[in-house]
TORNU-627967 format. One record per residue (C-alpha): residue number from 1; residue in three letters; x, y, z. Coordinates in nm, 4 decimals. Each point is the difference from the previous one (the first is absolute). Layout:
PT   resi   resn          u          v          w
PT    NUM    ALA          X          Y          Z
...
END
This chain:
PT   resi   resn          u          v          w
PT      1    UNK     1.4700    -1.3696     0.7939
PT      2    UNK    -0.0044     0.2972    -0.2714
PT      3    UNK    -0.1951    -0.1105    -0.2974
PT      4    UNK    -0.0131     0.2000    -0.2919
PT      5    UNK    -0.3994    -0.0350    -0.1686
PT      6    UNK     0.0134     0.0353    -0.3727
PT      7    UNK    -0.3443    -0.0031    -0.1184
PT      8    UNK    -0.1123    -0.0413    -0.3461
PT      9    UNK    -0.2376    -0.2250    -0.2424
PT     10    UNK     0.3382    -0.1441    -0.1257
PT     11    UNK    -0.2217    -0.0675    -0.3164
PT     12    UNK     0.2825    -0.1330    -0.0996
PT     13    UNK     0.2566     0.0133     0.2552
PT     14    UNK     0.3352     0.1331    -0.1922
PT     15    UNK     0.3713     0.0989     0.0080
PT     16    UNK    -0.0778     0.3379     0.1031
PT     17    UNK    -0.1872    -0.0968     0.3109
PT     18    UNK     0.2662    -0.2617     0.1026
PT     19    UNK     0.2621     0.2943    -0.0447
PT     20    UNK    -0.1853     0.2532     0.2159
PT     21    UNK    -0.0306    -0.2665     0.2739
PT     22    UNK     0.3347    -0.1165     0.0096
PT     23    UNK     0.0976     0.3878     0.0255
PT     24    UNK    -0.2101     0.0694     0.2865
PT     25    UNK     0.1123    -0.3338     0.1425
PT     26    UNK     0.4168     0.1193    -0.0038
PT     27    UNK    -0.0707     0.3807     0.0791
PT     28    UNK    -0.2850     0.0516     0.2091
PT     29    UNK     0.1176    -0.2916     0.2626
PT     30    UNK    -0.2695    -0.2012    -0.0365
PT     31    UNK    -0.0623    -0.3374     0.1347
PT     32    UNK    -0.2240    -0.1478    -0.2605
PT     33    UNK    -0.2138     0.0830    -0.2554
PT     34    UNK    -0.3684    -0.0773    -0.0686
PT     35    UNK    -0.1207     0.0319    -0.3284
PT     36    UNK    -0.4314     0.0838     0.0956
PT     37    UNK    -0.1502    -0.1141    -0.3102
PT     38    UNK    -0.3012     0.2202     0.0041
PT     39    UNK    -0.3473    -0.1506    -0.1654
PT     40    UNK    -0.1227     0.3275    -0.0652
PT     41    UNK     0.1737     0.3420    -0.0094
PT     42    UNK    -0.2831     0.2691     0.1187
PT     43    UNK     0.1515     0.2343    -0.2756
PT     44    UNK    -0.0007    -0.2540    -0.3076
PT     45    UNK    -0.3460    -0.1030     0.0357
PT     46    UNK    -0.0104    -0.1122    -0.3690
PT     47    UNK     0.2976    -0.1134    -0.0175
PT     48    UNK    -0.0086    -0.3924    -0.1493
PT     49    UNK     0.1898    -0.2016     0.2607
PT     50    UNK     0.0349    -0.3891    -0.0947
PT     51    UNK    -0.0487    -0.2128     0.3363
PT     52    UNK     0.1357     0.0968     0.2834
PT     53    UNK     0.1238    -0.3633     0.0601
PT     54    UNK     0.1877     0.0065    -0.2885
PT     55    UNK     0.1470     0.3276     0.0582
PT     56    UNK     0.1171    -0.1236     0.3105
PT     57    UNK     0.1169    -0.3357    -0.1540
PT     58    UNK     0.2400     0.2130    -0.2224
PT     59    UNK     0.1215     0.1791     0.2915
PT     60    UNK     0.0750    -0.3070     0.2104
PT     61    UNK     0.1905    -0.1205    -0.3324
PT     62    UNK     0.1826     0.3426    -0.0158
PT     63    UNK     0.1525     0.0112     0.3800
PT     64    UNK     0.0154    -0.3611     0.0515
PT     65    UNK     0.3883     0.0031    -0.0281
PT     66    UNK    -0.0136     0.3212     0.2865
PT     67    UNK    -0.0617    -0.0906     0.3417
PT     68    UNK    -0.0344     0.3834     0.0380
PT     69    UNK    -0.2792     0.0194    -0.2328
PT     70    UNK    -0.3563    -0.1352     0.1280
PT     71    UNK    -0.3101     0.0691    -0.2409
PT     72    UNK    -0.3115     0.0495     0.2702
PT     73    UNK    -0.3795    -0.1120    -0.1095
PT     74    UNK    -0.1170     0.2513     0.3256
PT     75    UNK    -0.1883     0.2487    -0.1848
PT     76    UNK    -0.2119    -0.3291    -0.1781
PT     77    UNK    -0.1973    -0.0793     0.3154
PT     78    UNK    -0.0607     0.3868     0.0666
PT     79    UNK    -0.2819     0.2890    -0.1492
PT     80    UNK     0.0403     0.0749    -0.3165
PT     81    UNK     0.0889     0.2757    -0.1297
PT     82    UNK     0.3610    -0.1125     0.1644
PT     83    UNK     0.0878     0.3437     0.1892
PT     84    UNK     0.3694     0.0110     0.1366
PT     85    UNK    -0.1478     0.1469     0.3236
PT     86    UNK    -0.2149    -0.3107     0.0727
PT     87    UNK     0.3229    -0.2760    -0.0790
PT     88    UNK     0.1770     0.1823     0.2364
PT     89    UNK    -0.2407     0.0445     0.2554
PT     90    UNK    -0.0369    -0.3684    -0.0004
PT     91    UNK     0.4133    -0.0881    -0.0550
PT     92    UNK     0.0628     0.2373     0.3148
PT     93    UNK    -0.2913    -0.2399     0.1836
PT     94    UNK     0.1256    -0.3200    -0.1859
PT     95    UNK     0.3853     0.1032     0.0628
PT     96    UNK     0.0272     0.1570     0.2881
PT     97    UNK     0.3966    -0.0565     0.0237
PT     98    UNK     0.0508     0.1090    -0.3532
PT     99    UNK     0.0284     0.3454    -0.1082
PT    100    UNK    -0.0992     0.0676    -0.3362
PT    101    UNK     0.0884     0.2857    -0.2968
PT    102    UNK    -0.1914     0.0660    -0.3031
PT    103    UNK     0.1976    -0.0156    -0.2940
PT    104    UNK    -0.1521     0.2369    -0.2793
PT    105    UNK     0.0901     0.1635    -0.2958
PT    106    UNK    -0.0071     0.4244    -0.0571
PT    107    UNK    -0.3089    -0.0130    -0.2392
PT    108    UNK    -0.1639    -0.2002     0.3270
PT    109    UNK     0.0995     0.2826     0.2406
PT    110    UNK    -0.1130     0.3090    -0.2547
PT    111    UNK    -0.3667    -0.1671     0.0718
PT    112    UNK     0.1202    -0.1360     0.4033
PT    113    UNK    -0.2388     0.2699     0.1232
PT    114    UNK    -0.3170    -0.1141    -0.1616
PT    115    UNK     0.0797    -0.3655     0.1526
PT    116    UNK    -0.2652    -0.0672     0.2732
PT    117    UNK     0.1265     0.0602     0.3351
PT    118    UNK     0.3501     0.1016    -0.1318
PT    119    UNK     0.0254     0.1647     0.3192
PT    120    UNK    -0.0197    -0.3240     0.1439
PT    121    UNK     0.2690    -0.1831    -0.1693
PT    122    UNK     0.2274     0.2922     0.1094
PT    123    UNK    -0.0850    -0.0232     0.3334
PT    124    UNK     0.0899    -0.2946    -0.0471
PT    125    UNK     0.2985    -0.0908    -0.2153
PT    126    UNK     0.3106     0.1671    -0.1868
PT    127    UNK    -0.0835     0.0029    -0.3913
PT    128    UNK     0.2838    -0.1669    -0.1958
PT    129    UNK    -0.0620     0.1849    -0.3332
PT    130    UNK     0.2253    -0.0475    -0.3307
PT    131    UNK     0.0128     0.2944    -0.2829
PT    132    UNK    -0.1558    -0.0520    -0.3509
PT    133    UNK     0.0748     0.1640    -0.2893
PT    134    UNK    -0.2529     0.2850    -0.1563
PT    135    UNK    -0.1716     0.0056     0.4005
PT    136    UNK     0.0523     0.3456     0.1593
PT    137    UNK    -0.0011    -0.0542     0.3795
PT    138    UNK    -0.2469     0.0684     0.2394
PT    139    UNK     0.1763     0.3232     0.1509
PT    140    UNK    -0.1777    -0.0559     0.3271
PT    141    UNK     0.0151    -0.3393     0.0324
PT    142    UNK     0.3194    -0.0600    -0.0835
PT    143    UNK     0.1378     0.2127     0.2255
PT    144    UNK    -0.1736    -0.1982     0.2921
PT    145    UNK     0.2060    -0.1510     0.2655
PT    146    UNK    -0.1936    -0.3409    -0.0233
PT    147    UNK     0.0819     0.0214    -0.3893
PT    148    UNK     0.3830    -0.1469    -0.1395
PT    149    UNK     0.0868     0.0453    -0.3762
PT    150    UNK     0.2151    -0.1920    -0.1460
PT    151    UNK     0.1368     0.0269    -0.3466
PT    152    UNK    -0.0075    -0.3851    -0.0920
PT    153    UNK     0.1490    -0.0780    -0.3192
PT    154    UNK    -0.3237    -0.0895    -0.2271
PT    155    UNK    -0.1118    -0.2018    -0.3291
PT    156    UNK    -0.2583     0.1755    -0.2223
PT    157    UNK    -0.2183    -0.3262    -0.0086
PT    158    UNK    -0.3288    -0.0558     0.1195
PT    159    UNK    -0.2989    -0.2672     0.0503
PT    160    UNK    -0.1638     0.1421    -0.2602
PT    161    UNK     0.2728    -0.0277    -0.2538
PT    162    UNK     0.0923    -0.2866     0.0316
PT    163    UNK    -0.4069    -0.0894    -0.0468
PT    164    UNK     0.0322     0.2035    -0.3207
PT    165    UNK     0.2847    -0.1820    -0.1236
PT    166    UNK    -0.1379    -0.3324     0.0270
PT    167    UNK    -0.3139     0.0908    -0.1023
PT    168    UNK     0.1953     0.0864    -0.3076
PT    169    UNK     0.1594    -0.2883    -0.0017
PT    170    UNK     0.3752     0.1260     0.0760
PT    171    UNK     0.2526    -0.1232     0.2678
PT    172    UNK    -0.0041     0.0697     0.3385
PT    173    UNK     0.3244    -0.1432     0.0658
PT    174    UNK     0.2369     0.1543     0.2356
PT    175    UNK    -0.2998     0.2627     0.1030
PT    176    UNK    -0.1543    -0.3077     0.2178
PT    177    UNK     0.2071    -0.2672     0.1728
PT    178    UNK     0.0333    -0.3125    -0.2029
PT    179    UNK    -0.2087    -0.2117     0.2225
PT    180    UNK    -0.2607     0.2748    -0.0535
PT    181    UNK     0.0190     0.0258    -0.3364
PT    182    UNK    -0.0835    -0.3887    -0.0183
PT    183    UNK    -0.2989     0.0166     0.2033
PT    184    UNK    -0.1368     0.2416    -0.1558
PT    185    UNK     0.0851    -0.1593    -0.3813
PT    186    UNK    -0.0875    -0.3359     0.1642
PT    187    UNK    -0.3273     0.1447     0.1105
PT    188    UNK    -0.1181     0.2147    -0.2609
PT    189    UNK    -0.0304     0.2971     0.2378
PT    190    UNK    -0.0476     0.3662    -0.1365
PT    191    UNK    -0.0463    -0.1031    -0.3959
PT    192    UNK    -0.3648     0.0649    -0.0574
PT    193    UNK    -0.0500     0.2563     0.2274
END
């Protein structure tokens, strides 16, 4: 099976991300894919991440109507800092049937090289990589034969948005699915932070 691994702290989960999936899903003939929730991102050290659990939670509530979506809790019972290489060391062990592609954005591949063992992961696996606006490319990278582009069409939303917004108290709807939106009303996530 070809699975397509989006990985992100989904903190929260949104449109956007749902839309890059489903894009990769129809045009890079995937199979499924997993949405790695990761507990912590190496790079965003100081980052504040609510719960992992819940971040999940929201993602499970996200797909659940998409038996092409799966949100994965794999990187939870590994080292932390989560490093891509390590997940996939352990998928390829886990999986051996599946074959698996990193989904990543262009600001991701501008700093692919300083990724531990990025040589590794290309060994490895073909990078599934969309564009986003104001990143210049990685000329060398993205010229790499393990390395597709795609030009997916994009939202200009983010996690940290929509954290601003309800931290100022204004809607989120239609930037979050609905059954996100009311978990995270319902639960008071992101207000006081």
């Amino acid at each position: 099976m070809k699975i397509g691994l989006f990985f992100g702290s989904f903190n929260p989960v949104h449109t956007g991300h749902l839309l890059i999936a489903d894009y990769f899903l129809e045009f890079a003939s995937l199979d499924k894919i997993w949405f790695i929730v990761s507990p912590q991102n190496p790079f965003k050290v100081n980052d504040k991440l609510i719960d992992e659990k819940l971040r999940l939670e929201m993602l499970n509530i996200a797909i659940k109507n998409n038996d092409s979506f799966v949100a994965s809790d794999v990187e939870f019972g590994l080292d932390r800092p989560s490093y891509t290489v390590n997940t996939l060391k352990h998928l390829r062990k886990t999986f051996p049937g599946h074959t698996f592609y990193p989904i990543i954005g262009g600001d991701n591949l501008q700093s692919f090289h300083l990724w531990k063992e990025y040589e590794d992961i290309l060994d490895h696996h073909e990078i599934l990589v969309y564009r986003r606006a104001g990143y210049i490319e990685n000329k060398e990278l993205s010229g790499h034969p393990k390395i597709k582009i795609f030009d997916v069409p994009l939202l200009n939303i983010s996690s940290t948005y929509i954290r601003e917004m309800l931290q100022n108290g204004k809607s989120i709807r239609y930037i979050v699915p609905k059954n996100v939106e009311n978990f995270i009303l319902e639960n008071k996530l992101y207000a006081n932070q």
